[in-house]
C-alpha positions as CSV (number, residue, x, y, z in Angstrom):
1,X,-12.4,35.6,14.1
2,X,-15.2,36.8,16.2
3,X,-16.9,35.6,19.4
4,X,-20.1,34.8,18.0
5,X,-17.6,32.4,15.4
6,X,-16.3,30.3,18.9
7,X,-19.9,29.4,19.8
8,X,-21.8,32.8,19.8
9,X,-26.0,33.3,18.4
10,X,-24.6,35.2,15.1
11,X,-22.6,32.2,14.3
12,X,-24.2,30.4,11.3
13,X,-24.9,34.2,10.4
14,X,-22.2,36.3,9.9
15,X,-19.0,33.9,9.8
16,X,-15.8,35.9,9.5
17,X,-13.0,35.4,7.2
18,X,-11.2,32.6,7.0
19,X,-7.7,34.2,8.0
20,X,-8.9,36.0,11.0
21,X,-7.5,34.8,14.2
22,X,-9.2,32.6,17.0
23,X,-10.4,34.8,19.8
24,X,-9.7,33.5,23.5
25,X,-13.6,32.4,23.6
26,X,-13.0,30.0,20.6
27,X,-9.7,28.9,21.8
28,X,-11.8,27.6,25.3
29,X,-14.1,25.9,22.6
30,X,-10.7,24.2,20.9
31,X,-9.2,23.1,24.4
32,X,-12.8,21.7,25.3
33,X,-13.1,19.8,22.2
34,X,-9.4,18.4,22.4
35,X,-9.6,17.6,26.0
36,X,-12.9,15.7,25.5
37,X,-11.0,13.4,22.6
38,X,-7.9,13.4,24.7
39,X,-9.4,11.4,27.9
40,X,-11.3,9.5,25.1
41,X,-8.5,8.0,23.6
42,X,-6.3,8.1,26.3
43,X,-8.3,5.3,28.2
44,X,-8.1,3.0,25.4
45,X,-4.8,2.2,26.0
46,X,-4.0,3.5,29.8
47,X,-5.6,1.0,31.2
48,X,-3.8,-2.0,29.8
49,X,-0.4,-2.1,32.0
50,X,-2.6,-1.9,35.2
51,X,-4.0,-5.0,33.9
52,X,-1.6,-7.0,36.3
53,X,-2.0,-4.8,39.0
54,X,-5.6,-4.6,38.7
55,X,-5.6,-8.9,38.6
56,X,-3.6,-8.9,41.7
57,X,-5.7,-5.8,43.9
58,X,-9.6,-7.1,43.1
59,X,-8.8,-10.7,42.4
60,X,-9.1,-11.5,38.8
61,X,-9.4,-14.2,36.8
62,X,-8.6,-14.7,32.8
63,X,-11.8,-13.8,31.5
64,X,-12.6,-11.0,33.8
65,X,-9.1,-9.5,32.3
66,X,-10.3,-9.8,29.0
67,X,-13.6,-8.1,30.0
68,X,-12.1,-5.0,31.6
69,X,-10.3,-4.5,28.3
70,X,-13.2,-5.3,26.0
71,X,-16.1,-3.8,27.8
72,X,-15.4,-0.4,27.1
73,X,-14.4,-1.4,23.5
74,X,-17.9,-2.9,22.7
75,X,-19.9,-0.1,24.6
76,X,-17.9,2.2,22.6
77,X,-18.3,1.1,18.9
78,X,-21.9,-0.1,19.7
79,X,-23.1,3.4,20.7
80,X,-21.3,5.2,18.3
81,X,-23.4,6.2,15.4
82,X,-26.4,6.6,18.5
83,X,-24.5,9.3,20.0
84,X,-23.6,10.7,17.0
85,X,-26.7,11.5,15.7
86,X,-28.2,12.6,19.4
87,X,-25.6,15.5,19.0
88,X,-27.8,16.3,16.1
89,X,-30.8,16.3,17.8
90,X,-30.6,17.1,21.2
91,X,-27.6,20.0,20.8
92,X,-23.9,18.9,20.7
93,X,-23.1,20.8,24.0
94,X,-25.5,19.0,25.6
95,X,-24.6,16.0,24.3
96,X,-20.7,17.2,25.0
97,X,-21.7,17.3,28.5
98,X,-23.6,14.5,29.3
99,X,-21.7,11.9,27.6
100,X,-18.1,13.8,29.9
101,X,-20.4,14.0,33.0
102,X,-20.9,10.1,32.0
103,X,-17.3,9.0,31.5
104,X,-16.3,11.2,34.6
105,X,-18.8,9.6,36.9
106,X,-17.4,5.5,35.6
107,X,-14.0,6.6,35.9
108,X,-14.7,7.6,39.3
109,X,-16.9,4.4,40.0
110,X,-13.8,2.1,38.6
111,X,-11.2,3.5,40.4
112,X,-12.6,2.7,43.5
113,X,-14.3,-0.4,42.5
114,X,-14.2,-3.5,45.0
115,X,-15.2,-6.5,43.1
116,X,-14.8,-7.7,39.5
117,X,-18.1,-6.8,38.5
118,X,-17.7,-3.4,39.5
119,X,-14.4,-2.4,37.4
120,X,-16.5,-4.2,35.0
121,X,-19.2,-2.6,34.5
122,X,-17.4,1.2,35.4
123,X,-15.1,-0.1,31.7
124,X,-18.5,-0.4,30.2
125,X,-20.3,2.5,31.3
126,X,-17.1,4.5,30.7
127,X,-17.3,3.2,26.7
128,X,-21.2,4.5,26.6
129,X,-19.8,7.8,27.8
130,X,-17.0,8.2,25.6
131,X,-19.4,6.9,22.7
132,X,-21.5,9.9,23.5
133,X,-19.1,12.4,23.9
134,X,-16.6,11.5,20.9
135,X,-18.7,12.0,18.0
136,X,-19.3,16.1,19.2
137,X,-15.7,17.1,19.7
138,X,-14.4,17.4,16.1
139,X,-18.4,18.8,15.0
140,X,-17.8,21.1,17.5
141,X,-14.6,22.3,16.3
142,X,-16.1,22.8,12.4
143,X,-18.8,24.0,13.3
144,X,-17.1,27.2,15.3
145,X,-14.6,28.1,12.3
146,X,-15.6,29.0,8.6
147,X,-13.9,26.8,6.4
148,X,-9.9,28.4,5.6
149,X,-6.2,28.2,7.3
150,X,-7.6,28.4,10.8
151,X,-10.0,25.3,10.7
152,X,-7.4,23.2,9.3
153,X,-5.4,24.4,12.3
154,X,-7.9,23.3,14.9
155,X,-8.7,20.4,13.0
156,X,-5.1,19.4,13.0
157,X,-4.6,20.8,16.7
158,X,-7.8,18.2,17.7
159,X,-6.0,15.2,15.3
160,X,-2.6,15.8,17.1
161,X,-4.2,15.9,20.7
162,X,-6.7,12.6,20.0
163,X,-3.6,10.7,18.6
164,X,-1.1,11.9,21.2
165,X,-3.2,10.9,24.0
166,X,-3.4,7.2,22.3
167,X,0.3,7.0,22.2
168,X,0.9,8.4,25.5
169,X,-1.1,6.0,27.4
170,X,1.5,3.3,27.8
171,X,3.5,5.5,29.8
172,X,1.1,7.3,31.8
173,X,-0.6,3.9,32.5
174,X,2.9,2.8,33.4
175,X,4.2,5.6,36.0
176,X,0.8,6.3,37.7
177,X,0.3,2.3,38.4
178,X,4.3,2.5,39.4
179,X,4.6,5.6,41.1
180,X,0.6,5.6,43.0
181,X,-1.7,2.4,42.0
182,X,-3.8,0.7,39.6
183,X,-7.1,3.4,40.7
184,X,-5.2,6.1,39.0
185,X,-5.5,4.8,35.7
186,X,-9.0,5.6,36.2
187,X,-9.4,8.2,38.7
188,X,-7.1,10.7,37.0
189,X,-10.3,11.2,34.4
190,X,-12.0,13.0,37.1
191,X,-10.4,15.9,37.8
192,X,-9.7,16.9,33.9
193,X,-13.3,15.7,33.4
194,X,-14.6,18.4,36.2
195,X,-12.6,20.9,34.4
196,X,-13.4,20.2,31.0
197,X,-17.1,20.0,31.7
198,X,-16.7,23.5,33.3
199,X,-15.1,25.2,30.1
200,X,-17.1,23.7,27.8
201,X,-20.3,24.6,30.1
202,X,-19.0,28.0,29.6
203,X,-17.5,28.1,26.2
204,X,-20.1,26.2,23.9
205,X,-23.0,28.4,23.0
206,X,-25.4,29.3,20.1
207,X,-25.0,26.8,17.6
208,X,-23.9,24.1,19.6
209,X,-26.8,24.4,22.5
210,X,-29.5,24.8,20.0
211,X,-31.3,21.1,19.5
212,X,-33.5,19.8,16.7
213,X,-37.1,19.1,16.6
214,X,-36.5,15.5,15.0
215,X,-37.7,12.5,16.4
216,X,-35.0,9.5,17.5
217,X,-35.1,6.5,15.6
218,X,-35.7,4.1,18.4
219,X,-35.7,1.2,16.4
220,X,-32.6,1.7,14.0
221,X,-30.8,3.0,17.4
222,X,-31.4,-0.3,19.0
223,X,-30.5,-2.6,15.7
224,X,-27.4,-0.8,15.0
225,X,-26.2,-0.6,18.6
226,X,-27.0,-4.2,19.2
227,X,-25.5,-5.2,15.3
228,X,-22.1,-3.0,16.0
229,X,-21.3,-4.1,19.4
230,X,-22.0,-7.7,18.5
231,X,-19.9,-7.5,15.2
232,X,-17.2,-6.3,17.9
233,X,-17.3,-8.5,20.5
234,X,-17.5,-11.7,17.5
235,X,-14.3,-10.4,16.5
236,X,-13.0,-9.7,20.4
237,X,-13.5,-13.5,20.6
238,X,-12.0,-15.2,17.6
239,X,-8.3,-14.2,19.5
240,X,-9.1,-17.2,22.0
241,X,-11.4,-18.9,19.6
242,X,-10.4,-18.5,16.1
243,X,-12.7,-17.4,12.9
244,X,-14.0,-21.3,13.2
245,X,-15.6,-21.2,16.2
246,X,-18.9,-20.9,17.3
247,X,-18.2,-18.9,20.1
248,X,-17.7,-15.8,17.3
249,X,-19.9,-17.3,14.6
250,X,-22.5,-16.5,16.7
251,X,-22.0,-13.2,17.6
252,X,-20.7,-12.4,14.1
253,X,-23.7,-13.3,12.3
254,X,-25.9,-12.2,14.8
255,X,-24.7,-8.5,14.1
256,X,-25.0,-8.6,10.8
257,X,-28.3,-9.6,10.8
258,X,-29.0,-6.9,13.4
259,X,-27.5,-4.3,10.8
260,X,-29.2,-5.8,7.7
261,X,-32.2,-5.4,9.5
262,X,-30.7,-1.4,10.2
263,X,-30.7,-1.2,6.8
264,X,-34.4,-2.6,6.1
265,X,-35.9,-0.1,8.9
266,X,-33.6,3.3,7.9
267,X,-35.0,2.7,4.2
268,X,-38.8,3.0,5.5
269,X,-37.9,5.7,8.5
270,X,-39.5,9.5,7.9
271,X,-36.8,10.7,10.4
272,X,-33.7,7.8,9.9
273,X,-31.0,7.4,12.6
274,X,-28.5,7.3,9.4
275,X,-29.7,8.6,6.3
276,X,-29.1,6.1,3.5
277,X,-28.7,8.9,1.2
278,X,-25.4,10.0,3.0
279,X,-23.9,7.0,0.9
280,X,-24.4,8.5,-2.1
281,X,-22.1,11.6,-1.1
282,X,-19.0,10.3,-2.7
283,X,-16.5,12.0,0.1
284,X,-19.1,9.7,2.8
285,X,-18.4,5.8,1.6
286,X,-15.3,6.6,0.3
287,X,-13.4,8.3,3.1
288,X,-15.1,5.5,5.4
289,X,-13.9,2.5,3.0
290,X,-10.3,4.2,3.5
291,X,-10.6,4.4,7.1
292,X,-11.7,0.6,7.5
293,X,-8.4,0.0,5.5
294,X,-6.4,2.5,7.5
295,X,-7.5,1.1,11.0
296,X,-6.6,-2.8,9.9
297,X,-3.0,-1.8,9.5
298,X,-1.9,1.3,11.5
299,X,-4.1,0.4,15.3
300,X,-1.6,-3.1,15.3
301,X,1.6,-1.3,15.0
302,X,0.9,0.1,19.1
303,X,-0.2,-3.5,20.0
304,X,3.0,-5.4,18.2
305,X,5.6,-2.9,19.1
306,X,4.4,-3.0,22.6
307,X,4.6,-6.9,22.6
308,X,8.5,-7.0,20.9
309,X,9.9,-4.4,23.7
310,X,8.5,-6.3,26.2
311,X,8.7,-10.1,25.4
312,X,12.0,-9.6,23.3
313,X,14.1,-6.6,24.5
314,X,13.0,-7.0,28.1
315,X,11.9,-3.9,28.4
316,X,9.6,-2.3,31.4
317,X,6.0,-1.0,31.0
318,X,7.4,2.5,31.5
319,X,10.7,2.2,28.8
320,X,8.3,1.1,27.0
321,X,6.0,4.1,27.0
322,X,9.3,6.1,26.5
323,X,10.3,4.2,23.5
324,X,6.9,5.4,22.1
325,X,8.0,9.0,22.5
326,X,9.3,9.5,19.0
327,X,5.9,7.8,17.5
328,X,4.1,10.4,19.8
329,X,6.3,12.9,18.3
330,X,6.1,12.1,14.7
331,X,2.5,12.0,14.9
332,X,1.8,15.4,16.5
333,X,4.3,17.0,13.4
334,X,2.5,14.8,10.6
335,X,-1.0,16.4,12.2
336,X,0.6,19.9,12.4
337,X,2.7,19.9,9.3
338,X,-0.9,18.3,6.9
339,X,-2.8,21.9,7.9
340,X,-0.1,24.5,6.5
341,X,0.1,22.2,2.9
342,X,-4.2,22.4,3.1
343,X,-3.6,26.0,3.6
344,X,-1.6,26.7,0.5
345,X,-3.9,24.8,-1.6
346,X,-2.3,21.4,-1.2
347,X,-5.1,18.6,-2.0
348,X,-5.9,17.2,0.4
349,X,-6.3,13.7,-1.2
350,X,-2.8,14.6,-2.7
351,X,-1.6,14.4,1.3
352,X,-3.4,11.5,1.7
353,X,-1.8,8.9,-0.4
354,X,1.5,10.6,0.5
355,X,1.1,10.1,3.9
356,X,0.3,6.3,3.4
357,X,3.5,6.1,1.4
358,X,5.1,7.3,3.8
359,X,4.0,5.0,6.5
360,X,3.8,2.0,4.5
361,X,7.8,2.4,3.6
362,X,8.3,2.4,8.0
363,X,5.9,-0.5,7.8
364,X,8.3,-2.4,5.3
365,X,11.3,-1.4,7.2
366,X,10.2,-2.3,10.4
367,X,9.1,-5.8,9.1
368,X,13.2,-6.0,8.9
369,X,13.5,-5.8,13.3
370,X,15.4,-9.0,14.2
371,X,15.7,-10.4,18.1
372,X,19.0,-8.1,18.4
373,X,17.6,-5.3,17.7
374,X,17.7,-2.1,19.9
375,X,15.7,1.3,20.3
376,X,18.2,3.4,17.4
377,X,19.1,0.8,15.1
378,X,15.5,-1.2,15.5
379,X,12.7,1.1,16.3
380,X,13.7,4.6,16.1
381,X,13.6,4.7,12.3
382,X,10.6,3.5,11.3
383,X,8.7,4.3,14.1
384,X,9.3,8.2,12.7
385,X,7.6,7.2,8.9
386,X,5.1,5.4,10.3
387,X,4.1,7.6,12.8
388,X,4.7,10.9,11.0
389,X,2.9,9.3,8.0
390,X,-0.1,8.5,9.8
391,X,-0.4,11.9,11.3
392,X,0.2,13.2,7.9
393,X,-2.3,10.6,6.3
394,X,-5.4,11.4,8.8
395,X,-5.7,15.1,9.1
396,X,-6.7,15.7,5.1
397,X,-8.9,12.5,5.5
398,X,-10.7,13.7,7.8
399,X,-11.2,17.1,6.6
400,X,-12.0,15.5,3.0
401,X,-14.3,12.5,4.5
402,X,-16.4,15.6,6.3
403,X,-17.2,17.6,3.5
404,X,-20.4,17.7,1.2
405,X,-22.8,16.9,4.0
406,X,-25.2,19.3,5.5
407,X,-24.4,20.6,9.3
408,X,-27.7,18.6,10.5
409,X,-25.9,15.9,9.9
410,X,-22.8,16.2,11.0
411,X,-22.9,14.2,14.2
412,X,-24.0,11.2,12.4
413,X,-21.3,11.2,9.5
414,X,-19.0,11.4,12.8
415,X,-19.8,8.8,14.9
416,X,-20.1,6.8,11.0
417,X,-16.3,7.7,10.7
418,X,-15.4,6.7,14.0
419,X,-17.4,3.6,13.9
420,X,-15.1,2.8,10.5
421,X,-12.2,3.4,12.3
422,X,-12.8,1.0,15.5
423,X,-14.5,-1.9,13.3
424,X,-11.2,-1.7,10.6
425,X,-8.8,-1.8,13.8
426,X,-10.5,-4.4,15.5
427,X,-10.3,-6.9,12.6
428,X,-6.9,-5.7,11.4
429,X,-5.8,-6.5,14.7
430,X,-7.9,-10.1,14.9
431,X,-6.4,-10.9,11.5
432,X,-2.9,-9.8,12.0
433,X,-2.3,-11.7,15.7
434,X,-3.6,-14.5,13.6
435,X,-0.8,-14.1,10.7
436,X,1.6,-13.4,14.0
437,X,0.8,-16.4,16.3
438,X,0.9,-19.1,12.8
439,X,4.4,-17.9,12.1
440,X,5.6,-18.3,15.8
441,X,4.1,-21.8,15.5
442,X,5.2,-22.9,12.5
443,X,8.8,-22.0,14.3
444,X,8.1,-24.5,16.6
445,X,9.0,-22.8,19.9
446,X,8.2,-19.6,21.7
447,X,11.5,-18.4,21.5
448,X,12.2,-14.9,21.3
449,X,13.4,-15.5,17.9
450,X,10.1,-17.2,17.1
451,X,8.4,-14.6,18.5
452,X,10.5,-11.4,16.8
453,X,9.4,-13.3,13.2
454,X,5.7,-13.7,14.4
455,X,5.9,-10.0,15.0
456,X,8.2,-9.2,11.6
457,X,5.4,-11.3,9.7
458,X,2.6,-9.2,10.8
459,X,4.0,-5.6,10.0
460,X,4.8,-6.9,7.1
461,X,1.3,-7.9,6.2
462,X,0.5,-4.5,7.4
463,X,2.9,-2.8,5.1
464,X,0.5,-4.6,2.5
465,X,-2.8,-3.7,3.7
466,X,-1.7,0.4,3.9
467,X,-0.5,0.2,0.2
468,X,-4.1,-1.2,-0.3
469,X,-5.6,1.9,2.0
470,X,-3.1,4.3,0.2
471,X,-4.2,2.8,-3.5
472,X,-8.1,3.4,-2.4
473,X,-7.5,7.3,-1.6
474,X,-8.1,7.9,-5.6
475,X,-11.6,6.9,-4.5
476,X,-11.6,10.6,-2.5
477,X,-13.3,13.8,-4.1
478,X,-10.0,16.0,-5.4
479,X,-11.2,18.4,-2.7
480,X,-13.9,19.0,-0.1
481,X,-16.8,19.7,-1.8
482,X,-19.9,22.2,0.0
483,X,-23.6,20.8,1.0
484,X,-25.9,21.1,-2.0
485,X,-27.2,24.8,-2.3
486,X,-30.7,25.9,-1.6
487,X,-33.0,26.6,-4.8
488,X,-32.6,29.9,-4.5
489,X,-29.2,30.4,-4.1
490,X,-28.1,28.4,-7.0
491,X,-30.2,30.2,-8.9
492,X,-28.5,33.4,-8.1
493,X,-25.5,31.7,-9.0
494,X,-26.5,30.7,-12.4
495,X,-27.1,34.4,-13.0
496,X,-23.4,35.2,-11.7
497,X,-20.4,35.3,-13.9
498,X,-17.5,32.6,-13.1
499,X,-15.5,35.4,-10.9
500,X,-19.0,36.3,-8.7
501,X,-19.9,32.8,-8.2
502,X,-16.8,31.8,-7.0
503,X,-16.4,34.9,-4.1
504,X,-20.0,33.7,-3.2
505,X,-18.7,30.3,-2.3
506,X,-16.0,31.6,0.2
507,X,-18.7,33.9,1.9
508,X,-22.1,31.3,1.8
509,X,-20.0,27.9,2.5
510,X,-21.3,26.9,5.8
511,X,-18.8,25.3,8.1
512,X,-18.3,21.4,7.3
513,X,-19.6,18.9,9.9
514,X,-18.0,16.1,10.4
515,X,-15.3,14.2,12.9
516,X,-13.3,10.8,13.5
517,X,-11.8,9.2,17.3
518,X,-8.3,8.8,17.3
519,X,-6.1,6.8,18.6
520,X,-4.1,4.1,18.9
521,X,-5.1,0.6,20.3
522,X,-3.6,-0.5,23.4
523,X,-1.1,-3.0,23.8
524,X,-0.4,-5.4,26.6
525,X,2.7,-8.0,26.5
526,X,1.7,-11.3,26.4
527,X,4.1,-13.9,26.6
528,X,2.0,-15.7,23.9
529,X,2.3,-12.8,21.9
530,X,-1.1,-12.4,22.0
531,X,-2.5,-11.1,25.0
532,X,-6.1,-11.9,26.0
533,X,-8.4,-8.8,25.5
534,X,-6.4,-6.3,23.7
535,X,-7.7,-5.0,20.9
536,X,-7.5,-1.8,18.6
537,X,-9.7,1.4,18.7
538,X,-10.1,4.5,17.5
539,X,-6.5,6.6,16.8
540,X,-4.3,7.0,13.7
């Protein structure tokens, strides 16, 4: 592959075969792109075993707990599909930039934050940053390498990194707040951040600096920010509240007013913030429909593993990011192996429902764990199929779920994917600490017994719901399908025998927008099993 591919002016015009190899230029443009989801992901669960630590140091109470977890998870889906489509508009590298420069400036902000307010607000400005930067990474990425072998490399490459970072935060969390403080949860982001926003500042050209002449949508940006976050933060509340309560009634029904009213305004916008037509693409409300599905069940295996190795087999924050290891593992090979399948012609929807198969069977098996259980006999097993099948599951998804939509719209179909993906994990997670807390209590007691049941019950309503995700993938295209043609060009095509057309496709397809957040929700250990304020996010 050439230089212009990585990010050069000639780009969009002359894209190179798809088995050439990356140059070093679009390897910069890969690490940029990863980096950028890694410290995304990564601080959705990092930050959860300083909780403690960061209660003791600026004086917490309860609710400020729960606000340091939420705040960046409310700012983050709310301002999703905004900074989606402002990558769109305004250039993704400059979007890239801002939303890192952002995120680097609240990390820096919360880690030396004084008073509750302050940590606060530094989790929330941190989610608007992350919100911003997360729907560019992966459209960056697709849009630097014609579709073929090496764009399913760097797609999987970005899937492995995103996920990985998820998985990993539990134990970085655990030895930075052991080994230095609490602050270095948050200011570890700033020196990667500085770095990243220098390669990127140097790597990301032509296509990804040039902006659009498109007006924003000020109106449907404000009613779907305002409907998203609120949708999140109802469901945030119904943990201490329930699904009764007017406490996330209200927010609830507020948001989906807010979003009905989305709806009303994109239908009459000239320039919409989400074109309704992108529904109509099948690969668009299918692959979201499957992701909704996807989040419920895979973001609360994190948060209920978490909470049996703590509450049950007494184990440390940082075993307990060790233990995660072989999830990590499995997930970077499922992510790694889905690419070389793509590459030999594999469906990709073929790879899907196998990898929810997969980790529906380690869903099942790990609904078996009892209060003796240990790390080989207990979690080792089917921590690998889950893991390994939702790295597996995730990388054809994504690559299916991006197809068929043109390049201008890329960020928007993005930060739609990722918005899926938080909203699905958010209620799984809701509904499943719900289905957890009413076995423990029909028990009687908080015994650990009680507890390890509670836990058994929800992975195995999980199990469930990922044989429901894994029976929608039919609903997926058999394989990525290209934007619409130009008048013209399909003209030229209708003159072309079946052999002609074809080799036109593999030169003319332009590189397929599209891109999802990753990563696991973090988990905190509760002794109620149900710890105020966690809840699931973006990851596998």
């Amino acid at each position: 592959m050439s230089q212009t591919e990585a990010g050069g002016p000639a780009a969009a015009d002359a894209p190179a075969p798809a088995a050439a190899r990356p140059t070093p230029l679009a390897w910069a443009v890969i690490l940029a792109a990863c980096a950028g989801q890694f410290l995304v992901v990564l601080d959705v669960s990092v930050v959860n075993v300083a909780l403690p630590s960061m209660r003791t140091g600026l004086g917490l109470d309860e609710s400020d707990l729960q606000w340091v977890a939420n705040a960046y998870t409310l700012t983050y889906a709310g301002f999703m599909l905004l900074g989606g489509r402002a990558g769109d508009l305004f250039g993704r590298k400059q979007v890239f930039l801002a939303g890192l420069s952002l995120f680097t400036l609240a990390s820096l902000a919360g880690g030396l934050a004084q008073e509750p307010w302050q940590i606060i607000a530094a989790r929330a400005a941190q989610g608007v940053g992350a919100a911003t930067l997360a729907p560019s990474t992966l459209t960056i990425i697709t849009s630097s390498f014609p579709e073929g072998p090496e764009r399913m490399r760097a797609i999987g490459l970005w899937m492995a990194v995103g996920i990985g970072g998820g998985a990993a935060g539990g134990l970085i969390g655990g030895v930075l707040t052991d080994a230095l403080s609490w602050r270095w949860v948050l200011l570890i982001n700033v020196p990667i951040g500085v770095l990243v926003c220098v390669v990127a500042a140097t790597s990301l050209t032509g296509q990804h600096a040039t902006p659009s002449r498109r007006p924003l949508d000020l109106p449907g940006a404000a009613l779907v920010t305002v409907g998203v976050g609120a949708v999140a933060y109802g469901i945030a509340r119904t943990e201490e509240y329930g699904w009764n309560g007017a406490e996330a009634l209200v927010p609830l029904g507020g948001g989906l007013l807010a979003l009905a009213g989305f709806v009303a305004v994109e239908s009459r916008s000239a320039e919409p913030l989400v074109p309704l037509r992108l529904f109509r693409v099948r690969a668009v409300w299918s692959a979201n429909l499957v992701l909704v599905v996807c989040g419920m069940g895979f973001f609360s295996m994190w948060y209920f593993l978490s909470l049996y190795m703590q509450n049950v087999l007494d184990y440390n924050a940082v075993r307990a990011g060790l233990a995660f290891l072989p999830h990590t593992i499995s997930i970077v090979v499922g992510a790694q192996v889905a690419p070389k399948f793509m590459a030999r012609g594999v469906d990709p929807r073929l790879l899907t429902f196998a990898g929810g198969a997969v980790a529906s069977a380690g869903f099942f098996w790990q609904s078996a764990m009892d209060v003796d259980g240990t790390f080989l006999t207990t979690l080792l097993g089917p921590g690998i199929l889950m893991s390994f099948g939702a790295g597996l599951m995730m990388t054809p998804l994504t690559a299916a779920a991006t197809s068929g939509v043109p390049p201008t719209d890329a960020g928007v179909v993005s930060g739609l994917l990722n918005t899926a993906r938080t909203i699905g994990g958010a209620l799984g997670l809701s509904l499943l600490v719900t289905v957890a807390a009413d076995r423990t209590d029909a028990l009687g007691s908080r015994s650990a017994d009680a507890l390890t049941q509670g836990y058994a019950r929800a992975f195995l309503v999980g199990a469930l719901v990922l044989v429901l995700a894994t029976a929608l993938v039919a609903l997926l295209p058999p394989r990525p399908a290209r934007p619409a043609a130009d008048d013209a060009q399909q003209e030229q095509e209708q003159e072309q025998g079946p052999e002609e057309a074809d080799a036109s496709d593999v030169l003319a397809t332009p590189a397929a927008p599209g891109g999802v957040t990753a990563g696991p929700d973090r988990a905190d250990a509760g002794r109620d099993g149900s710890a105020p304020g966690q809840r699931a996010e973006s990851g596998s």
